[in-house]
C-alpha positions as CSV (number, residue, x, y, z in Angstrom):
1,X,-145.6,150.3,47.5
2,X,-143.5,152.5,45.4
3,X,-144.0,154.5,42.8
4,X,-141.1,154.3,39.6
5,X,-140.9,157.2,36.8
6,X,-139.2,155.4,33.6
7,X,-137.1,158.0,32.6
8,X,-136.3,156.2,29.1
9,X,-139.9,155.2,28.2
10,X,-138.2,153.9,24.6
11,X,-135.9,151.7,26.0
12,X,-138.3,150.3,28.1
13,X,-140.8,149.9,25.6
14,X,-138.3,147.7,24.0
15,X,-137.4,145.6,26.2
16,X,-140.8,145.0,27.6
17,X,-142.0,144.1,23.7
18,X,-138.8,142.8,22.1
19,X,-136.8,141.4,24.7
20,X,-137.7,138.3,27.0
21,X,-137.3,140.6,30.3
22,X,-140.6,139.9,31.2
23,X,-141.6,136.9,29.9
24,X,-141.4,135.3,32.9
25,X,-144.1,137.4,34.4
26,X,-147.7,136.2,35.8
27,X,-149.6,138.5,33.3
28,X,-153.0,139.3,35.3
29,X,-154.3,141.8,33.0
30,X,-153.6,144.2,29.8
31,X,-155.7,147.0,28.3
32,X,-154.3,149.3,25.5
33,X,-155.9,152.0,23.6
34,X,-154.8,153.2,20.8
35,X,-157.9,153.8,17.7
36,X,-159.6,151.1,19.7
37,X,-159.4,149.4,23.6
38,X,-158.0,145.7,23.5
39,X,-158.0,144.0,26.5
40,X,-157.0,140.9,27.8
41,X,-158.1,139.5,30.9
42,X,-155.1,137.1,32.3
43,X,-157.2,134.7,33.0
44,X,-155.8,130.8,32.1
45,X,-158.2,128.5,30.7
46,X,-157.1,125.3,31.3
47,X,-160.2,123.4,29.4
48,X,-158.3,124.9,26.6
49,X,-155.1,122.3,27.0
50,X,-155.1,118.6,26.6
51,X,-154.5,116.8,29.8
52,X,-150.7,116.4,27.9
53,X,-150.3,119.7,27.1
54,X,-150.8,121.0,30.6
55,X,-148.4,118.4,32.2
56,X,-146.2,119.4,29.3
57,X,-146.3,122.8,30.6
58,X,-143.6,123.8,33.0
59,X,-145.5,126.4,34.6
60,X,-148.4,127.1,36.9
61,X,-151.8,127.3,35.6
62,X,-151.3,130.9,34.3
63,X,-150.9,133.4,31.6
64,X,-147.7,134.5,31.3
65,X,-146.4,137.6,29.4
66,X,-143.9,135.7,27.4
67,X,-147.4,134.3,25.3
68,X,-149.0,137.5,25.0
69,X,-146.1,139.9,24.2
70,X,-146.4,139.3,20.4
71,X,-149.9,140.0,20.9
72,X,-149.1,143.5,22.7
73,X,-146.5,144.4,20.5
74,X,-148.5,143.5,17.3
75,X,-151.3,146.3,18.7
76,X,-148.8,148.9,19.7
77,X,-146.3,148.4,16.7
78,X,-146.4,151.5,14.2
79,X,-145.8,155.3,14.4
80,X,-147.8,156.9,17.0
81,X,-147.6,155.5,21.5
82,X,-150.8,154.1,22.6
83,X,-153.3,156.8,24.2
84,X,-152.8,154.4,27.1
85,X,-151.6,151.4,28.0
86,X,-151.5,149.3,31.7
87,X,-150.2,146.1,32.4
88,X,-150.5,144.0,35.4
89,X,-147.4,141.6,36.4
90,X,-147.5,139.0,39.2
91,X,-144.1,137.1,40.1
92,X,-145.0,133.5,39.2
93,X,-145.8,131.6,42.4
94,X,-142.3,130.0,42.5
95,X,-140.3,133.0,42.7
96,X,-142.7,134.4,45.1
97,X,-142.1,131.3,47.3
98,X,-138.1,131.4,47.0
99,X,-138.6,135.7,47.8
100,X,-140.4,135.0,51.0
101,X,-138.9,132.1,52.1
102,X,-135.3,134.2,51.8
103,X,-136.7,136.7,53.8
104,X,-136.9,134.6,57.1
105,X,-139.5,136.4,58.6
106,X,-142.8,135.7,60.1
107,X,-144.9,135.5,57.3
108,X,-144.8,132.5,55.1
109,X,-145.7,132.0,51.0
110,X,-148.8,130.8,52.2
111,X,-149.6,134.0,53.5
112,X,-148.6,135.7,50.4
113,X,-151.5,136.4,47.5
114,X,-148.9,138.0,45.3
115,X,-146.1,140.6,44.4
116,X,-147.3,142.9,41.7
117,X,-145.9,145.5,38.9
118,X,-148.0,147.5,37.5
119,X,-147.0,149.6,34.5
120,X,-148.5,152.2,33.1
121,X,-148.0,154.7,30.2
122,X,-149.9,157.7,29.7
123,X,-149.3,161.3,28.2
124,X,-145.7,160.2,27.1
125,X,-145.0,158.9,30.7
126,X,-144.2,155.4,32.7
127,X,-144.5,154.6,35.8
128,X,-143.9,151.0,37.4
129,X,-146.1,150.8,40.8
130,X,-145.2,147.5,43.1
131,X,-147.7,146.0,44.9
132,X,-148.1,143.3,47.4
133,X,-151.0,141.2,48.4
134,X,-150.9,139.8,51.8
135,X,-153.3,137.5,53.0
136,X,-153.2,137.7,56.4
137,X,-153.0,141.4,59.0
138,X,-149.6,141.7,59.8
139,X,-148.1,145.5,60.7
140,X,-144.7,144.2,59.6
141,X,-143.9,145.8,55.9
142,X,-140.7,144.1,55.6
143,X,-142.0,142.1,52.2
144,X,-143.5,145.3,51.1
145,X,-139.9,146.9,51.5
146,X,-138.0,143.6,50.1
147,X,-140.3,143.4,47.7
148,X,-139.7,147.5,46.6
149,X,-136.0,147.1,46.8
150,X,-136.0,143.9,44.5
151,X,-137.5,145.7,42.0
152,X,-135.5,149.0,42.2
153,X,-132.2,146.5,41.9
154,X,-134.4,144.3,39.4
155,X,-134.7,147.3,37.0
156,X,-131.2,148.9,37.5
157,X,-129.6,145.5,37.0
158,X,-131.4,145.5,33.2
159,X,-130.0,149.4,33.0
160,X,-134.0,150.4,32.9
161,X,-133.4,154.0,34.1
162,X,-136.2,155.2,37.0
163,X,-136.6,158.1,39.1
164,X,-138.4,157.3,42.5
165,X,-141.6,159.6,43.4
């Protein structure tokens, strides 16, 4: 786990609300304050779709940020930042499995709950914090520092300018 200072918290902004960086993304949860909380949970109700719909979709049975960001960026749009804001991103199950499988190491996707970004933007400030979920004890933190470096490259590859704390 690694802790990311966005040094250009505009630039970012816009490429997280009007851009399709992200839209990828598992979103697992959103709140944003600004004269009122919104929240939204991340979790996918599937009752919602027809059985067409669902086979239709190309995706796993989740929420992703792609179908939520006009959502955020409808509530943060206008003149003044939100008082807060934190966003919770999970790599979409196949990408996790392609991650961990290029690794070669001991663990397998099976043993892999998720690999996390969590942003968050308060006072002015962003920070991106990885995460990793790991569903079995290992003392090896070799997906922990794969997944760490992907993300450094991940962001420097979109020219999303960071300082490392």
């Amino acid at each position: 786990m690694i802790s990311l200072k966005i040094t250009d918290v505009k630039s970012f902004m816009s490429k997280l609300l009007a851009n399709t960086l992200f839209d990828e993304f598992v979103l697992r949860e959103m709140d944003i304050q600004t004269f009122t909380s919104f929240s939204v949970s991340g979790q996918f109700y599937k009752n919602f779709f027809s059985k067409e719909e669902l086979e239709e979709r190309s995706i796993e049975n989740a929420v992703l940020w792609g179908e939520v960001r006009g959502i955020a960026f409808a509530v943060i749009k206008g003149n003044k930042s939100p008082l807060l804001m934190k966003i919770v991103f999970q790599l979409p199950k196949n990408q996790t499995d392609r991650f961990v499988d290029g690794l070669g190491g001991k663990l397998t996707s099976e043993d892999v709950g998720g690999l996390y970004l969590n942003i968050w933007f308060e006072k002015s400030e962003l920070h991106i914090i990885t995460g990793t979920a790991i569903k079995t004890f290992t003392l090896d933190k070799t997906i922990e520092t794969e997944w760490d470096t992907w993300v450094k490259r991940f962001l420097s590859s979109q020219n999303i300018s960071f300082e490392e704390e």
